[in-house]
KEPAFI-404653 format. One record per residue (C-alpha): x, z, y; residue in one letter; residue number from 1. Coordinates in nm, 2 decimals, decimal comma. Layout:
<sites>
+--------+--------+--------+---------+-----+
!     c1 !     c3 !     c2 ! residuo ! num !
+--------+--------+--------+---------+-----+
!      X !      Z !      Y !       a ! NUM !
...
+--------+--------+--------+---------+-----+
</sites>
This chain:
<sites>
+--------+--------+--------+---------+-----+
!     c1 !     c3 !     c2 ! residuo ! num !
+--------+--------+--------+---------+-----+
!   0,00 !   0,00 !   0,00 !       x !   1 !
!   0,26 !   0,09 !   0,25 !       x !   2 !
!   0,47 !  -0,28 !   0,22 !       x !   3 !
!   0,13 !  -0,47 !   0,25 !       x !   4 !
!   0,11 !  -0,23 !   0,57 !       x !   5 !
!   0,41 !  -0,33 !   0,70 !       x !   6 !
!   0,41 !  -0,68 !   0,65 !       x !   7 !
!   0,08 !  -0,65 !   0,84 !       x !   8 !
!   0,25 !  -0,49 !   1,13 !       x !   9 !
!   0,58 !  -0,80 !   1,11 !       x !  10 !
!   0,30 !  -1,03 !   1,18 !       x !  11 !
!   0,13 !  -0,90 !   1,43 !       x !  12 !
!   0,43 !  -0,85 !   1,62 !       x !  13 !
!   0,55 !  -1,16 !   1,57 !       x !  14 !
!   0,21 !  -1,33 !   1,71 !       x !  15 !
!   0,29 !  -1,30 !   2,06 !       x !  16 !
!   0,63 !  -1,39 !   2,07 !       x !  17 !
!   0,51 !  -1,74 !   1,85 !       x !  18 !
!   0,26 !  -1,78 !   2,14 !       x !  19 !
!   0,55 !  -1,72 !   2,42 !       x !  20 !
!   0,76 !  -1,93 !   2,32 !       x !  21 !
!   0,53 !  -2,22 !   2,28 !       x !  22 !
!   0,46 !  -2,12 !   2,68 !       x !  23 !
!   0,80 !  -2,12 !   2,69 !       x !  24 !
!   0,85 !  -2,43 !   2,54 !       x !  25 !
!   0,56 !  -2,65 !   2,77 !       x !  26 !
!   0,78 !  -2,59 !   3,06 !       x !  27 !
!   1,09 !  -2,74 !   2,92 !       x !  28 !
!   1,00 !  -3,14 !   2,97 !       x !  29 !
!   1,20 !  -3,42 !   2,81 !       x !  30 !
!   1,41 !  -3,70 !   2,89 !       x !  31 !
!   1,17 !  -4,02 !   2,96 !       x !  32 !
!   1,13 !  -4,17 !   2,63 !       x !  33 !
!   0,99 !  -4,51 !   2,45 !       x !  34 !
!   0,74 !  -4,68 !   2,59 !       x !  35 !
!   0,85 !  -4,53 !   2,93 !       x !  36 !
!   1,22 !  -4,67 !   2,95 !       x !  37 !
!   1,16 !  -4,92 !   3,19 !       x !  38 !
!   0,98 !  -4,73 !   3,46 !       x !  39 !
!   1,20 !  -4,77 !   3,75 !       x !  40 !
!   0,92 !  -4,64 !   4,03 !       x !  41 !
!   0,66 !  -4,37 !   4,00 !       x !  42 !
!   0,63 !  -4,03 !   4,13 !       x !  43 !
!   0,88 !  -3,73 !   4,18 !       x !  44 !
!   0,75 !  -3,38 !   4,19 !       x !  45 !
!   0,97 !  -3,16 !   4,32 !       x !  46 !
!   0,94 !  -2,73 !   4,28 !       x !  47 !
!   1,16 !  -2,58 !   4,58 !       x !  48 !
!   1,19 !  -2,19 !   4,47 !       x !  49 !
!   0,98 !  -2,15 !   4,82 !       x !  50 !
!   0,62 !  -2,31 !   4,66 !       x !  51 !
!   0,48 !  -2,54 !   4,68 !       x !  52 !
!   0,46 !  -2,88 !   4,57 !       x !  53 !
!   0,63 !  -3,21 !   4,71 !       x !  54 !
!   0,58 !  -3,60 !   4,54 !       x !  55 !
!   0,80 !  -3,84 !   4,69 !       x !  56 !
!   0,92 !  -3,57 !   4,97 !       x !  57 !
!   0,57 !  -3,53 !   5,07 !       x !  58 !
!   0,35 !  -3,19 !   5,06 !       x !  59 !
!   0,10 !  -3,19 !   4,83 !       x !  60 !
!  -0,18 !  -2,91 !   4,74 !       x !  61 !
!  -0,18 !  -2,83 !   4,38 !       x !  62 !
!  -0,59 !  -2,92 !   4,38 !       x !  63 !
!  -0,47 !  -3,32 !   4,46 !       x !  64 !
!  -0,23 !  -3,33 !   4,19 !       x !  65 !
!  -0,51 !  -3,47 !   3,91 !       x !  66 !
!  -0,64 !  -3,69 !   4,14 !       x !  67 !
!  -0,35 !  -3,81 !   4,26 !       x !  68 !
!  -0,21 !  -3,92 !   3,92 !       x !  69 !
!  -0,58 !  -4,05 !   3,82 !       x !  70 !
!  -0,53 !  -4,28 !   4,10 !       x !  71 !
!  -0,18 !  -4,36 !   4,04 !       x !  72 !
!  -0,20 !  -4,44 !   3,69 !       x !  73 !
!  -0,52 !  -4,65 !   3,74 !       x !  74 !
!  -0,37 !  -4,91 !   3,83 !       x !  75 !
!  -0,04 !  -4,95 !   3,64 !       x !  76 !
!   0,00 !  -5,04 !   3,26 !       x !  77 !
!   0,01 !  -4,76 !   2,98 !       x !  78 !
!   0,41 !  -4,77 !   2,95 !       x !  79 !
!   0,46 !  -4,72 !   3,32 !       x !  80 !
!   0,25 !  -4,41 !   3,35 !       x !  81 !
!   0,51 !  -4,13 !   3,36 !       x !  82 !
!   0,61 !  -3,92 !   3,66 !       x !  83 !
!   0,91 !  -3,69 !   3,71 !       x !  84 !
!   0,96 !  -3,33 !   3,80 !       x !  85 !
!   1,24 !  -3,20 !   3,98 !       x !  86 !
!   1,28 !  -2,82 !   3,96 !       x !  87 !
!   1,48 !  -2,54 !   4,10 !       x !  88 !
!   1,47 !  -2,30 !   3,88 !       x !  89 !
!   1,26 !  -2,14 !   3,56 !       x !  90 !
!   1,05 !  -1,95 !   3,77 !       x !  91 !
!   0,83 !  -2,25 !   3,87 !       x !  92 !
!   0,77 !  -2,35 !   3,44 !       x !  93 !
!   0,36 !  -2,26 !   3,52 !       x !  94 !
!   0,40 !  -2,51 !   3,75 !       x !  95 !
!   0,59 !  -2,74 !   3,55 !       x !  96 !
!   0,36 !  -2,72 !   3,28 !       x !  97 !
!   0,03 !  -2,76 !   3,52 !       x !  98 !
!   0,22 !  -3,15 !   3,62 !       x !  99 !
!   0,26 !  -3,23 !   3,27 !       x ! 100 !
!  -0,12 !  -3,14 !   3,19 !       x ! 101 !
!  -0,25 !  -3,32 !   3,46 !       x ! 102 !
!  -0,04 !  -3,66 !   3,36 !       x ! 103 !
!  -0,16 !  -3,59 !   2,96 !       x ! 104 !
!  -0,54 !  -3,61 !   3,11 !       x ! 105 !
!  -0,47 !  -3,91 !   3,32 !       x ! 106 !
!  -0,33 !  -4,10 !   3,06 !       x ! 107 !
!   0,04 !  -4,07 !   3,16 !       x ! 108 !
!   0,35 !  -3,85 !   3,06 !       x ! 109 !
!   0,60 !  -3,63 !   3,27 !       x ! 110 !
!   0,97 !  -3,59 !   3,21 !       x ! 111 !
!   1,22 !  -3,41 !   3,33 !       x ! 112 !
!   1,41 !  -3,56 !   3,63 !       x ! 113 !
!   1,73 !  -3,48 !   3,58 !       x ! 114 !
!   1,78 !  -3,51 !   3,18 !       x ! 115 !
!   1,67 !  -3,85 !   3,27 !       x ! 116 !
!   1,86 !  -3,92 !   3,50 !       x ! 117 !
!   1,62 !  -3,99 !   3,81 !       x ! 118 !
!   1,80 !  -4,06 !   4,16 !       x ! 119 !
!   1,82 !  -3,67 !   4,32 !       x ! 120 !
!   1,63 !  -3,65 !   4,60 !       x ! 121 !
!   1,74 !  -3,63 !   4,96 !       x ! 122 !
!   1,64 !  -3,36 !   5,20 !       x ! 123 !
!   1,42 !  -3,51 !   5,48 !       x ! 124 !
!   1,56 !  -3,56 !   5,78 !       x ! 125 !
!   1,92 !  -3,67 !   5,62 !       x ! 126 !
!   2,08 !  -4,07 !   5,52 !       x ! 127 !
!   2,29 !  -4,15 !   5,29 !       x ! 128 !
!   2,61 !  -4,33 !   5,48 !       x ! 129 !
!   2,67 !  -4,68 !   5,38 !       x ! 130 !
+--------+--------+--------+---------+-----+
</sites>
């Protein structure tokens, strides 16, 4: 009776650090992939550590996000319906995880920016010399 108990207890333990790291593991995007190889222009969220959200170094409220990707992808084909996210740090992975949901239900994907190598941004206000 008392090692069925304590198998039990292992497993109920273990429930909520299975569910965490699944949490964990939404916020951690990939590298674009096949069929998205070839997109070479689409949207780039970026997190600052301040808030916020910014696509294409504009402010954007987290309520326009889905219908901001619903109207971007409309009108491109399926394998060019990806967008990237830039982040700052781990502290932003609700976030993260809220873009990637919102391009899943629109029909597209998110990646990460920098595992796939996406042009950094530049801070507004500042050119790149020729």
């Amino acid at each position: 009776m008392r090692s069925w108990m304590s198998v039990v207890s292992i497993a109920v333990l273990m429930l909520p650090g299975a569910a965490c790291s699944r949490t964990i593991a939404s916020c951690e995007l990939p590298a674009i992939t096949d069929p998205y190889r070839g997109t070479d222009e689409t949207l780039a969220f970026t997190l600052p550590d301040t808030g916020g959200f910014s696509v294409n170094g504009q402010a954007v409220e987290r309520a326009r996000i889905g219908p901001l990707l619903q109207e971007f992808f409309a009108s491109r084909p399926p394998n060019t319906r990806a967008v990237v996210v830039w982040r700052s740090s781990a502290a932003r992975c609700a976030d993260v995880a809220y873009i990637a949901a919102q391009a899943r239900a629109n029909g597209g994907a998110a990646f990460d920016a920098a595992r796939s190598g996406w042009p950094t941004p530049e801070p507004p206000g500042l050119r790149r010399r020729s």
